[in-house]
Structure formats: C-alpha cells, structure tokens
N, C-alpha and C positions, 0 to 999 in steps of 0.2 A: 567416650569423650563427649563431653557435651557445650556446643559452641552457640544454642541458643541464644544469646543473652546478645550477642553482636548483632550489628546492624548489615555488615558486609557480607557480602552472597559466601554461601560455602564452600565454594569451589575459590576464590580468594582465600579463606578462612584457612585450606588446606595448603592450598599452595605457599599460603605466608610461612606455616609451621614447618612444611617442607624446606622451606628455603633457608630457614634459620637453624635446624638441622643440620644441612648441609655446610651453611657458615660454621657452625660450634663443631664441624666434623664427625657429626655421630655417624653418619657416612660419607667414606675417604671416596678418592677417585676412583673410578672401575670398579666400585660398588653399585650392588641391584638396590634400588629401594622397591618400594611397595606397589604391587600391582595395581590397575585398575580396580579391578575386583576385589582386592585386600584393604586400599581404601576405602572401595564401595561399604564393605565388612564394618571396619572399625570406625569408621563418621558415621553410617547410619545414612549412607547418602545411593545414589542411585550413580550407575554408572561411568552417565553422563557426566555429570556432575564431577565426579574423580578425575576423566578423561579430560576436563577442563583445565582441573588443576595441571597435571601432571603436564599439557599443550603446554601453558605460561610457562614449566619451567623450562622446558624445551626452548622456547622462544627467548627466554631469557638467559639459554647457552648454561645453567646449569647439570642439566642431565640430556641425557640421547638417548634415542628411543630406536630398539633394534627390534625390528618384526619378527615374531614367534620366540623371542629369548627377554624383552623384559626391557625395564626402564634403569640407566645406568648413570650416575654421577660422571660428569665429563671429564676425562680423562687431564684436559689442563685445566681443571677449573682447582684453585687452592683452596682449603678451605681456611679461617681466619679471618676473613673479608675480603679473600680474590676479586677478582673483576670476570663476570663470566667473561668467555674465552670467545665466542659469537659477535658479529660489528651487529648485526642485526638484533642479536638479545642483550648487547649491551644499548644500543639506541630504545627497545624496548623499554630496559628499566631505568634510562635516563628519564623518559617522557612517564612512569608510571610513580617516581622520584619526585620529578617537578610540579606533580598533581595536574597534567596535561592530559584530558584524554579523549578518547577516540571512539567514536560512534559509528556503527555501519548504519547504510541504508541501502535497505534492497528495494524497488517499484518497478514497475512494469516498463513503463516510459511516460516523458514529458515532453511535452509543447509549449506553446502559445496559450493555446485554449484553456489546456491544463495540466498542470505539473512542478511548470516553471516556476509560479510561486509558491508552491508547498518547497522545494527546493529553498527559494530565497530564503523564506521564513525561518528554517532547519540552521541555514549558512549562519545568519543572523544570530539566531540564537545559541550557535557555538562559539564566534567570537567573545558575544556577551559573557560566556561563561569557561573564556581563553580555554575551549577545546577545540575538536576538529569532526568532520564530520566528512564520511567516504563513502562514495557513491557506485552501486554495482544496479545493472538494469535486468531483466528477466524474460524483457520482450513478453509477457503472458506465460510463458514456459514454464511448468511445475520442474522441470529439469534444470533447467536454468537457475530458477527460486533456489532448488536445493542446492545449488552447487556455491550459489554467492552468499548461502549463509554459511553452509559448512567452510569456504573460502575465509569467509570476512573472522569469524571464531579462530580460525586455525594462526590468522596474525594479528592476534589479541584483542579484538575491541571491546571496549568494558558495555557495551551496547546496542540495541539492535531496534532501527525502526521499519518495519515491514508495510508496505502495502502489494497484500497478495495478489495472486495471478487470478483470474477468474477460470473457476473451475467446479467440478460437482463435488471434489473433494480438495482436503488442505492439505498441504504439504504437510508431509510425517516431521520433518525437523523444524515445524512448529511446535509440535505436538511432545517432542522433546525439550522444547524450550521452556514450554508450561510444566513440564515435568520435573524440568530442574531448575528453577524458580527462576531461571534468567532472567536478567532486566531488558523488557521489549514491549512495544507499541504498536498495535497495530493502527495503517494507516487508512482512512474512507469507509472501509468495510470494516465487519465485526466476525469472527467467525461460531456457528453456532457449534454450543455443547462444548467451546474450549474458554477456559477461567482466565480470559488476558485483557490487560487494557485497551483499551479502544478509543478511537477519533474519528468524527465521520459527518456530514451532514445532517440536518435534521432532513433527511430524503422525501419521508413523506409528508409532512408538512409542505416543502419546497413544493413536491407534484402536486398537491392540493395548490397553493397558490396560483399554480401557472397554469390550472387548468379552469380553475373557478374566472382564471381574466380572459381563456376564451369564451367562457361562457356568456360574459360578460359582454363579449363581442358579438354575440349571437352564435358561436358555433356550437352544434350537437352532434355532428357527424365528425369526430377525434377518430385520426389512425395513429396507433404509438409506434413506435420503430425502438426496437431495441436490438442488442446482440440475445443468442441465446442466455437465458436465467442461468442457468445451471446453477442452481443456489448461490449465488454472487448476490448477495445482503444489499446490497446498494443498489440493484439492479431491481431485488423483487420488489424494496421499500416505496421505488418511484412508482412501479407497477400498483402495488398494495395504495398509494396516494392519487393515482390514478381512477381507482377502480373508487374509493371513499370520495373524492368530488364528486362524481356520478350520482354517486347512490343518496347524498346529499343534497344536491339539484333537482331530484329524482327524473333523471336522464340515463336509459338503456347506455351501458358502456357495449357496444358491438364490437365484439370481438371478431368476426370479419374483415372489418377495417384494420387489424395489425398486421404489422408484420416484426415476427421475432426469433426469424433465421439470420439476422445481418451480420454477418462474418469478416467481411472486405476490410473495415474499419478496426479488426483487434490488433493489437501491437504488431506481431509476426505474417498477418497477410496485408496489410495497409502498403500494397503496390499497384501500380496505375492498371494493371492487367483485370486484377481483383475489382478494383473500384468501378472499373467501365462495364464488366459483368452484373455488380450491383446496381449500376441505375439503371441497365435495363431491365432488373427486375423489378424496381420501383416504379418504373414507367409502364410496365405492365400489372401492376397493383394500382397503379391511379386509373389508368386507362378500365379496368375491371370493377373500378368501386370510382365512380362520377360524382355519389354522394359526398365523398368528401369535402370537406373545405378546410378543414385545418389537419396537422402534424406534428405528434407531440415525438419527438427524438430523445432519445438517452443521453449524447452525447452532440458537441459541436461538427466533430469530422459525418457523424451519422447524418444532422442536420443538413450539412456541407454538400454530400451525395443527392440530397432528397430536392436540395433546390436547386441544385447542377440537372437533374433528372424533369423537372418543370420545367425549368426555363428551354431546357433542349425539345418537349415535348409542347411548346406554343403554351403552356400553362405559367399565367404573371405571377408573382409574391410579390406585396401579398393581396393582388388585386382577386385573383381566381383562388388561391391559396395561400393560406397560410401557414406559418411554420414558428417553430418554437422549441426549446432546449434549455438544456444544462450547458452552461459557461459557455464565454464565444470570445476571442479576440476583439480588444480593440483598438480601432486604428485611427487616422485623423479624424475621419467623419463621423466616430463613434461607433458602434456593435451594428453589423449587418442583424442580426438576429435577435430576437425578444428571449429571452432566457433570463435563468437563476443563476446568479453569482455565487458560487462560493467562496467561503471566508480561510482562500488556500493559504495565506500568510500568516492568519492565526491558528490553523488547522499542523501546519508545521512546526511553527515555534512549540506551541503545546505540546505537540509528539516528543520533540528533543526535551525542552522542559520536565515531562514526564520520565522519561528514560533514566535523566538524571535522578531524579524523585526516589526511583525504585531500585535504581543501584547503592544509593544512599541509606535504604532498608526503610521508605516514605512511605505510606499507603499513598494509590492515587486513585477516583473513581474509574469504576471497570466501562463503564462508557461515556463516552461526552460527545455529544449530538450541539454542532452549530447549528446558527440560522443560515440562511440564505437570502440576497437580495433579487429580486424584483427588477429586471432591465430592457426598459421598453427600446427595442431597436425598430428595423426598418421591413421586418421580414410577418410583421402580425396586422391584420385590419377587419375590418365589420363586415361581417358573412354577407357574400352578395345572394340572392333569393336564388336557389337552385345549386347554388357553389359549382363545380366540375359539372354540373348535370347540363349546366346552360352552357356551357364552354362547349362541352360535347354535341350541342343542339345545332 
C-alpha cells in the first residue's frame, strides 16, 4: 500500500481507511481487525504509528480494544454511517469534522519571569487558527513529561509542543515521536542527535551581550550561577556565550567564581525550605571569593536568591554587586534586574504556528534561534575598585 503522495501523517492515513471500512462494513460488529503489528506489516509503518491509528478509532467509539485478544469493531456501532456509540468519540469526531483542533503542550512550568508569555503567544495563535490548545506541566520530571505526552496522544491531539525537562537524557517518547513522524515542536531547547523542529533563543549571542555590557562597566571578576548542565542546550549555550565574551575581551573567565550546583530554583524543589539552604550557600561563595563584583545568573528566581543572599549579608546591588540575568518581571517601577528579554510571544505563536505547518505535511526549519533584548534594570553599575574585597576591608 503505498500512501506517499498524501500530505497527512500516516497514522491518520490509516485510521481514515480504517474507518471507511468499518462504515462500507467490510468489518461487522464483534469483528477483530488488524493488529498493531499487522498494520505495522502492511503500511510499512512502525508500530507506533499503527498504535495511533487504531487510539483515534478507539476514541472515536468505532472499535474497543481488549488487552491480550486484539482490536474489535464495537459492538453498537452500525455500519452504513452509524454514529459511533461513545459521547466522547462522538465529541471527538464532531471537532475532527468541523476542522477544529487540538494541540497538546507539555512545559515544565511558568511564571512571571517566564513562561507566561510563551503561553499567551501559543493561546493567541490557536484562536487565530479557531483551534485549541491544552496545557499539561512536568514540574522538570522525565516521569511526569512521559506520562502528559502519552496522556495528551491517547485523547487525540493532532499535535504536540514540548518544552523538555532538563536532564542528561530525553525522554524516550520523544524519541518515538521522531520515529513516527508526529507533528511536534520543541520548545527553548533543541535536543542533540534527535531530527525535530526546534525554537529557542539565540542563547549565546544573548550571553555574549550581557556580558560584554559588564564588561563595559569595568567588571572582570564574573561568577555565573546556573542549575546543573546536564546537557540542557540552553543552559550550555549561555555557558558556551559566556566563555566566548571572555576570550574575546581577552579576560581569564575563572571558573572559581561559579557556581553550578543550584538546585533550589528547578520546578520540583522551588520551596522556601530549599531556597533558604541556597543562599546560604551563596553567601558562603561571596563571602570565599571577595573578588567578585558581578553575577551572571541563568535564570530570574536564580538571580532572585543571589540578591536576597547580599542584601542579607550587608552586601549593596548594585553598589558592592552586581547582578544580571535571563528575563525578569516587570512591575510599575520597571525590572529590578538588568537582564535579556526573550521574545516569549513570538517564541510561542511560532511553536503552534509550526506544529500546524507539519501536521499539514509543510517543511518547517529544524531550528529557529531568536534574538534577545537588552534590559537595563536597577540591579547592574560601575565596578567599584576592589568590588567585595573593599567591602570585606
């Protein structure tokens, strides 16, 4: 059977011919059809892929599916143009009818700082394109990840925008989603050695900006604060942008001055118990390295610790320190902090935009790197001679 020539994923491809089957009655009620694996066979398709098909018609109350005996035409369903027999697979294929449809998103979690508007963005651009768009979070949890995508598939969504957990590896049922060509987006990060679309900051350009303007302030003694890398793309990129200011300045980056154990701040430990452990480790990294005078953070809650941790240890921002970051809250007075904005509303719309693209059977580029803005707040100033050294004096 050969269905190349269609634009629609092949696990629709099958399920459409399945279903039309089922209407013309080549198989009656309490009839088995075609395994997993017997699809797999005869489309040429991987198993996944089958196991897809066969979900939608589950969901759309054509067949039932009995564990260790096989896939079975539903017992009320008529054939001749019945109406499946399901309130839930008939709502299904009303919305897959009216050409309405549904988009998972799986992310970690969102704030203020950041998240919120990749959200709006996503929201936005499913009305624009009268779909919907459903939201399941991971807190960082690979367990978690795997369960809201195998969740959000099993009640039909024709797509998937992911922005993964950080971790040294990726979820496996990504890795099946590249496998069976599903339409999905990954979101901020890119994962290495997997062939998927991608959206994400231009990270190291941004960390090159924001380091070249302390430079600019007189700082040389930079401590970065990040969570652990653990191969998290976004995470090394800022590092990797970090390290190429330096060597461009030609300014020793001293690694010394980092710290890149910071835990307190990932989605799943970000409680007061956690945070109050972390500044006093930070307070004990200032207090050990005097050199200091500025702080380059990964993130805003990271940034948030590090100046809760000065101000508590008699150290001013950004008169004795300074500090600086990725995205920050703003409120009447404007951004406590000097940071790089990213372009979270166009970084969303894009992702859903794309998703549609590829379900469509659209190429879309495998990576798209924004820029990032430049946002002079109230937490960055002109190295005072000595930084913490004089403080400490």
């Amino acid at each position: 059977m050969s269905h190349e020539s269609s634009s629609k994923p092949m696990y629709e491809q099958i399920f459409e011919e399945l279903r039309d089957q089922i209407v013309a009655g080549k198989y009656m009620p309490g009839e088995r059809i075609p395994s997993e694996k017997e699809l797999g066979e005869a489309y040429s398709v991987s198993r996944i892929t089958s196991k897809k098909a066969l979900e939608m018609l589950t969901q759309e109350g054509y067949i039932v599916r009995q564990p260790g005996r096989g896939s079975f035409v539903a017992e009320d369903y008529e054939s001749g143009g019945g109406t499946p027999p399901s309130r839930a697979g008939a709502a299904s294929k009303r919305r897959r009818e009216s050409g309405k449809l549904l988009i998972g998103l799986v992310m970690t979690d969102f704030g203020d700082s950041y998240g919120t508007d990749l959200v709006f963005g996503m929201e936005e651009a499913s009305r624009e394109h009268d779909s919907y768009l459903i939201l399941r979070r991971s807190l960082g949890e690979t367990a978690r990840e795997q369960e809201a995508i195998q969740g959000l598939l099993e009640i039909g969504v024709d797509g998937l925008i992911i922005f993964p957990a950080q971790g040294e590896y990726f979820n496996a049922e990504i890795l099946k989603l590249v496998i069976s060509e599903y339409p999905f987006v990954l979101l901020d990060r890119h994962l290495k050695g997997v062939s998927a679309s991608s959206i994400s900051t231009d990270n190291v350009s941004a960390s090159k900006q924001l380091i070249h303007y302390l430079f600019g302030l007189g700082h040389t003694h930079i401590g970065l604060m990040t969570t652990p890398p653990r191969d998290t793309t976004a995470i090394e990129e800022r590092i990797e942008g970090f390290i190429q200011a330096h060597a461009e300045s030609g300014i020793a980056a001293d690694r010394s001055l980092w710290m890149e154990n910071i835990t307190a701040t990932l989605p799943a430990a970000f409680v007061p118990e956690n945070k109050k452990k972390e500044k006093e480790h930070i307070k004990r990294h200032l207090a050990a390295h005097p050199e200091i005078t500025a702080l380059f953070a990964m993130e805003y809650n990271i940034a948030r610790l590090a100046y809760e941790a000065a101000l508590e240890s008699g150290i001013r921002v950004p008169e004795d320190l300074s500090i600086v970051c990725f995205d920050s809250p703003d409120d009447a007075a404007g951004s406590l902090f000097t940071h790089m904005r990213q372009k979270q509303n166009e970084m969303g719309r894009l992702a859903f935009e794309n998703v549609l693209k590829l379900r469509n059977g659209e190429s879309v580029p495998g990576k798209i790197l924004l820029d990032a803005e430049l946002v002079e707040g109230l937490s960055a100033g002109p190295v005072r001679n000595g930084g913490l050294a004089m403080k400490h004096e």
